[in-house]
C-alpha positions as CSV (number, residue, x, y, z in Angstrom):
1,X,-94.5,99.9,-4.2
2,X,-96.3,99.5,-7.5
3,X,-96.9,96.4,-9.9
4,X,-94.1,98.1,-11.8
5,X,-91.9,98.6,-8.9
6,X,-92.0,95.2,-7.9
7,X,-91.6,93.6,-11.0
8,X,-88.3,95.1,-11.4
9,X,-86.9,94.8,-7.7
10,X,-88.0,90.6,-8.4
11,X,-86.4,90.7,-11.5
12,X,-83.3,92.1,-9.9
13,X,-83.1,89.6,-7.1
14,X,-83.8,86.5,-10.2
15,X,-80.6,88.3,-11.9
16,X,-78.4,87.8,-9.1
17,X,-79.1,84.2,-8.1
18,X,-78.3,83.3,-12.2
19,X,-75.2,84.8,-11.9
20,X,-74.5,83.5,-8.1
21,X,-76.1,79.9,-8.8
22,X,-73.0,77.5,-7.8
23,X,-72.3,80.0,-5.0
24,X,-74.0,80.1,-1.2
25,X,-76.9,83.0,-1.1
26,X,-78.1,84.3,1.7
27,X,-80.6,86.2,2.7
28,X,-78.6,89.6,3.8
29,X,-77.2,89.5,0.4
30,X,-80.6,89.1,-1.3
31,X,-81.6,92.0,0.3
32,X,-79.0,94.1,0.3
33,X,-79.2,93.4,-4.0
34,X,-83.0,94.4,-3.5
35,X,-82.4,97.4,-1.2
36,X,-85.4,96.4,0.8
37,X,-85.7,94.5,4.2
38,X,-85.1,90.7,4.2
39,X,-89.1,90.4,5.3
40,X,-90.1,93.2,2.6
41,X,-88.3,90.8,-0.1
42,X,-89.7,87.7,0.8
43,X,-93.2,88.5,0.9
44,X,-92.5,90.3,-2.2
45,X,-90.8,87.8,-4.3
46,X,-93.4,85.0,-3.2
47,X,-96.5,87.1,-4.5
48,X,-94.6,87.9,-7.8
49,X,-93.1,84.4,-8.7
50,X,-95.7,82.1,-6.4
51,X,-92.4,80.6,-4.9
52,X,-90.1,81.4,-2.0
53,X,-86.7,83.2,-2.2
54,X,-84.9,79.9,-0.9
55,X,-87.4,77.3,-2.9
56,X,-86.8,79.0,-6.0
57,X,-83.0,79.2,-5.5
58,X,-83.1,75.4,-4.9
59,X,-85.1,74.5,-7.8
60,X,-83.3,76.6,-9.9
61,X,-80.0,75.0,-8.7
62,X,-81.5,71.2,-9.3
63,X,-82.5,72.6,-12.8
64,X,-79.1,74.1,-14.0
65,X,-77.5,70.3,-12.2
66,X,-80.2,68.5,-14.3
67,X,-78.8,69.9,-17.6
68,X,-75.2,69.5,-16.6
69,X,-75.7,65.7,-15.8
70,X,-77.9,65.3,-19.3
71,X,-75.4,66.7,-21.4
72,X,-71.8,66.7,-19.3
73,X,-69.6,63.9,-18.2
74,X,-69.1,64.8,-14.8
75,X,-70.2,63.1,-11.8
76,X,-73.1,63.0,-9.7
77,X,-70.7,64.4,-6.8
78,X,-69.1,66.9,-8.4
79,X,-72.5,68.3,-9.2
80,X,-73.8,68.3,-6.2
81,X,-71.0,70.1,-4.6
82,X,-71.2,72.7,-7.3
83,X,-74.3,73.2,-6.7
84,X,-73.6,74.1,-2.9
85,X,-75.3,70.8,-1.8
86,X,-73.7,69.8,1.3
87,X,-73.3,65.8,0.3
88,X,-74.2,63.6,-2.5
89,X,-76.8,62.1,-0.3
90,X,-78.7,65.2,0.1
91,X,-78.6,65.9,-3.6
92,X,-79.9,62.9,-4.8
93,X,-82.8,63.3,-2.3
94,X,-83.8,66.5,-3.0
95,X,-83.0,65.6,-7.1
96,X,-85.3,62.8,-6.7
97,X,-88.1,64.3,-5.1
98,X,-88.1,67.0,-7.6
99,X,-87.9,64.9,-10.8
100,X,-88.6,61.8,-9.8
101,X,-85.7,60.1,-10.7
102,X,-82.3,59.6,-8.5
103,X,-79.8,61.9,-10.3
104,X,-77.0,58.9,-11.1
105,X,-80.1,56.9,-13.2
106,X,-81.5,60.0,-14.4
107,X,-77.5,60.7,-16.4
108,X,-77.4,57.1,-17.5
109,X,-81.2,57.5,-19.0
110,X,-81.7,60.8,-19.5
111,X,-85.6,60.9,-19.9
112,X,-87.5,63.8,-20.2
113,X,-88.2,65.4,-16.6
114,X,-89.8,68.9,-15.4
115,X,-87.2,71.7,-15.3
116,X,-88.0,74.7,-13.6
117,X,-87.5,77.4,-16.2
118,X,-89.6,80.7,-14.5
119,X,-90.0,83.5,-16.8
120,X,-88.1,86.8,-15.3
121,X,-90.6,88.9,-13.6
122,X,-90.4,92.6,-14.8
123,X,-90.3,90.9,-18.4
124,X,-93.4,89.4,-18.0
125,X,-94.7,92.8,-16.6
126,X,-93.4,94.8,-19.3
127,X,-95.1,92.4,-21.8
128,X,-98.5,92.3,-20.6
129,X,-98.8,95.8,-20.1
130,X,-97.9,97.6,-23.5
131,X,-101.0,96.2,-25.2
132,X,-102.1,99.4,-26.0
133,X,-98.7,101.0,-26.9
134,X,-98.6,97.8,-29.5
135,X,-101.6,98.3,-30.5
136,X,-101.3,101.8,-31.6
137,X,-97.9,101.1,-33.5
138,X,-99.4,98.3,-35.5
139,X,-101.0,101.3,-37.2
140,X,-98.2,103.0,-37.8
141,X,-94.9,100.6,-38.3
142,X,-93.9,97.8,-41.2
143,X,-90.9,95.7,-40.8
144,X,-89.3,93.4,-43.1
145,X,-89.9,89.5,-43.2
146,X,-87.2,87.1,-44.0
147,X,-88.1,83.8,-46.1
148,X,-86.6,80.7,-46.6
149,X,-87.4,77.3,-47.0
150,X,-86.3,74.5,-45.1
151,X,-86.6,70.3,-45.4
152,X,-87.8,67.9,-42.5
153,X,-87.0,64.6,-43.0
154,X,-89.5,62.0,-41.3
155,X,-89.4,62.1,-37.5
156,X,-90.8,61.7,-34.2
157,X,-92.5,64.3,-31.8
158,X,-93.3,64.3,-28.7
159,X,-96.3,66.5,-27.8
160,X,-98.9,66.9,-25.3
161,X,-102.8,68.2,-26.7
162,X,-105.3,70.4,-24.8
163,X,-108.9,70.1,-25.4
164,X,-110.0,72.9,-27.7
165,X,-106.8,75.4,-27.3
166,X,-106.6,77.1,-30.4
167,X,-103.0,79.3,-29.6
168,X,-100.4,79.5,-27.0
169,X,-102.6,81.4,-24.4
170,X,-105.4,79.0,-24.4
171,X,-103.0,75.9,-24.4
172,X,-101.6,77.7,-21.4
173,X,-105.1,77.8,-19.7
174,X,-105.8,73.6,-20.7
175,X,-102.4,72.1,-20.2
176,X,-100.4,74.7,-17.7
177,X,-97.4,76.7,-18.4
178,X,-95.0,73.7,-17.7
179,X,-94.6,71.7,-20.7
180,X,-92.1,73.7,-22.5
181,X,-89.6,73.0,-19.3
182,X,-90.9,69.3,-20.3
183,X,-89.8,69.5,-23.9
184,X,-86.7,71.1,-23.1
185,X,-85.4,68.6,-20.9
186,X,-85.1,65.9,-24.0
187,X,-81.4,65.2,-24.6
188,X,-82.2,63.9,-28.3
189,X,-83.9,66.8,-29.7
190,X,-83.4,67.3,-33.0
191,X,-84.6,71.0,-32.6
192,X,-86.0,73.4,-30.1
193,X,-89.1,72.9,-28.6
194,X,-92.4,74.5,-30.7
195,X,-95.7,75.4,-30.6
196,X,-97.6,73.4,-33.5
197,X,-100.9,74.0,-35.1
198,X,-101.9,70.6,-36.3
199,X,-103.6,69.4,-39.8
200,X,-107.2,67.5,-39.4
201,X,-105.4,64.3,-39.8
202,X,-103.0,64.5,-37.0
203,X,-105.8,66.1,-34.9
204,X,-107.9,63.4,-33.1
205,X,-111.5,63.9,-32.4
206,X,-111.9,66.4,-28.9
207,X,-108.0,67.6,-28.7
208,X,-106.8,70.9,-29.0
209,X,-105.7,72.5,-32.6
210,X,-102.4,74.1,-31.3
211,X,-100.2,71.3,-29.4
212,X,-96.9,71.6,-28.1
213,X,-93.8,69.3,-29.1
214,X,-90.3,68.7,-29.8
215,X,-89.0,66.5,-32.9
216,X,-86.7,63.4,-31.8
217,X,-85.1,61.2,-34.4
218,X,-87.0,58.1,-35.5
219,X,-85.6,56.3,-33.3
220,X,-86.1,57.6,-29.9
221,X,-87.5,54.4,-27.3
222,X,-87.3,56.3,-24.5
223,X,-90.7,56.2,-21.9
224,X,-92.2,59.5,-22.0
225,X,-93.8,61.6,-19.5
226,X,-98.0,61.0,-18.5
227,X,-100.1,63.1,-20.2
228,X,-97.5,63.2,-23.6
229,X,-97.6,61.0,-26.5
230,X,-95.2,59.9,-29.8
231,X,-96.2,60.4,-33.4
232,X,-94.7,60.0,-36.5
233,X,-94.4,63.6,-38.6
234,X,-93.7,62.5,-42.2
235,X,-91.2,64.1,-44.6
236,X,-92.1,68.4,-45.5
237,X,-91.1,71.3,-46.8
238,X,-91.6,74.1,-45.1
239,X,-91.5,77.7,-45.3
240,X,-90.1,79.5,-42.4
241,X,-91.0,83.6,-42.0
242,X,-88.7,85.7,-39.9
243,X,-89.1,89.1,-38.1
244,X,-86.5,91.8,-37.8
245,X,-85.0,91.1,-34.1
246,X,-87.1,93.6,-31.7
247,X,-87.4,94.4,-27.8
248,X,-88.5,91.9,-26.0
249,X,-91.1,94.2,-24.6
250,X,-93.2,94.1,-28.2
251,X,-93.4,90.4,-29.2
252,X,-97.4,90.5,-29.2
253,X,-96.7,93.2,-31.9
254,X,-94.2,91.6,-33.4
255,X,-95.9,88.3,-34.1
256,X,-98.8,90.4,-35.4
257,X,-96.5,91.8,-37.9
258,X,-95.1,88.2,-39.2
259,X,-98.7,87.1,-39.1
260,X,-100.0,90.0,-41.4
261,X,-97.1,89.4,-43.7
262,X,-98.2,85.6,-44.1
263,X,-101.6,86.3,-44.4
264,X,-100.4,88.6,-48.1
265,X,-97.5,86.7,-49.2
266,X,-97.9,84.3,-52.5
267,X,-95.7,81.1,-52.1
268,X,-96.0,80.9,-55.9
269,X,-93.2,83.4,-55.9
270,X,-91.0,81.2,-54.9
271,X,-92.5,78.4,-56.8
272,X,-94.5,76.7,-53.9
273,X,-98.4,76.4,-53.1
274,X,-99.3,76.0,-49.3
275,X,-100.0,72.6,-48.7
276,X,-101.7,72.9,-45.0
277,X,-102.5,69.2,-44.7
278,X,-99.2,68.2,-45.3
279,X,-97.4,68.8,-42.1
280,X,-98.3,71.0,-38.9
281,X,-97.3,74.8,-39.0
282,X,-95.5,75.7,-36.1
283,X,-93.6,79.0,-34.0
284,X,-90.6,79.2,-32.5
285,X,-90.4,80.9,-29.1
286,X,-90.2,84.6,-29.6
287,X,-86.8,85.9,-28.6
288,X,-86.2,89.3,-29.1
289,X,-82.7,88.7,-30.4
290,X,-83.7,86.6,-33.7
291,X,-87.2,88.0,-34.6
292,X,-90.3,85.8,-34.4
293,X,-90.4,82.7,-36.2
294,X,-93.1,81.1,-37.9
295,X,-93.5,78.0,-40.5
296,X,-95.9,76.8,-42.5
297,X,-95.9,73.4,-45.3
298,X,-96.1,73.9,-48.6
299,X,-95.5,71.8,-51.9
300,X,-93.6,72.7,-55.0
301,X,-95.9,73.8,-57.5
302,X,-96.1,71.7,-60.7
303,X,-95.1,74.3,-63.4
């Protein structure tokens, strides 16, 4: 079986436990989805997502109970039953060893916590290996670019730096892959998480360019996770660029595209100058569905 091969037969097996989640799996039926051996699978599945079949179920499980408790009013029982947890007693040990934080304290508090949000396998294949198949369309392919322009009032953000990470990949490499579960996790977000590029200001001496955060209301008191810190973001205007929705398969391409279009584009059009100091710019994650989203401060121009 190739890279390729494997990818997909993972990706299959991820599939089924979404939709079977608050259901008991077992390990016939994963490999009866996977059409390969129950040994086959395992050994498989562990090189491709670096966790086991039944490990990844669980966290995945405490994840999807995690959200329910932060936003839901249900109780800590009732979760754990539908999450095929045998007792409350077992759930809030295996809760709290995972996040830290018994479940019942973690639904009166709701602070932010590590969910285990793993990307899905044959995805992740597809998208690092079409580089050249991007590469060659960039050549050939324009798309259109939506613009707007949106206000931020004054606000929080929680973030966490990197040494000298300049984009995602490199933040990746400094902090780990694991702080967007972190940011995703707040209850009080006033937005979705982001990737931020930070102005010299905001930047302190031997920390990374390109953070990531999410913006919480002024506010937010809550204790925040090590390694993460609050500032304040003032007021901005910003405007926002937006692809045409694509396949998932060519974001790398697609963010190229947005990219080149900023790099032409004259704010003055709109009656703006680009005011870099004034606020960070910042990326939405790119899902296929919406295009890829990028913002960057600017002032009105004084005409």
């Amino acid at each position: 079986m190739n890279k390729a091969e494997s990818a997909y037969m993972v990706q299959k097996v991820q599939d089924y436990i979404e939709r079977n989640i608050t259901k008991p799996i077992t390990m016939r039926q994963l490999s009866v989805e996977a059409g390969y051996s129950s040994w086959y699978l395992a050994r498989i599945f562990k090189e491709v997502t670096g966790k086991g079949l039944f490990e990844y179920i669980r966290l995945r499980r405490l994840t999807q109970a995690a959200i329910i408790l932060r936003d839901e009013n249900i109780k800590v029982i009732d979760v754990a039953l539908d999450f095929v947890f045998d007792s409350q007693e077992g759930f809030t040990r295996a809760f709290s060893k995972e996040f830290g934080i018994a479940p019942g304290r973690y639904k009166l508090k709701t602070p932010p916590i590590k969910l285990f949000l793993p990307e899905k396998a044959y995805d992740t294949y597809r998208a690092f290996h079409n580089l050249k198949k991007i590469e060659e369309r960039m050549e050939i392919m324009t798309k259109s670019i939506f613009v707007q322009i949106i206000e931020r009032p004054e606000r929080k953000c929680m973030l966490k730096r990197g040494k000298k990470a300049e984009d995602y990949f490199e933040f990746c490499e400094e902090a780990g892959c694991d702080v967007w579960s972190v940011l995703s996790s707040v209850k009080e977000a006033l937005y979705e998480p982001i990737g931020m590029w930070l102005p010299s200001h905001l930047k302190p001496e031997h920390t990374s360019l390109y953070v990531q955060g999410v913006e919480l209301p002024m506010d937010y008191n809550k204790d925040i996770p090590d390694g993460y810190e609050l500032i304040v973001l003032p007021p901005c205007t910003m405007m926002v660029f937006q692809g045409e929705p694509y396949n998932d398969d060519d974001f790398q391409y697609e963010i190229g595209e947005v990219w080149k279009h900023i790099d032409k584009f004259n704010p003055e059009v709109y009656g703006y100058a680009w005011a870099p100091e004034q606020a960070p710019c910042f990326q939405l994650a790119p899902m296929g569905y919406r295009g890829y989203i990028e913002a960057r401060p600017v002032i009105k121009c004084n005409n």
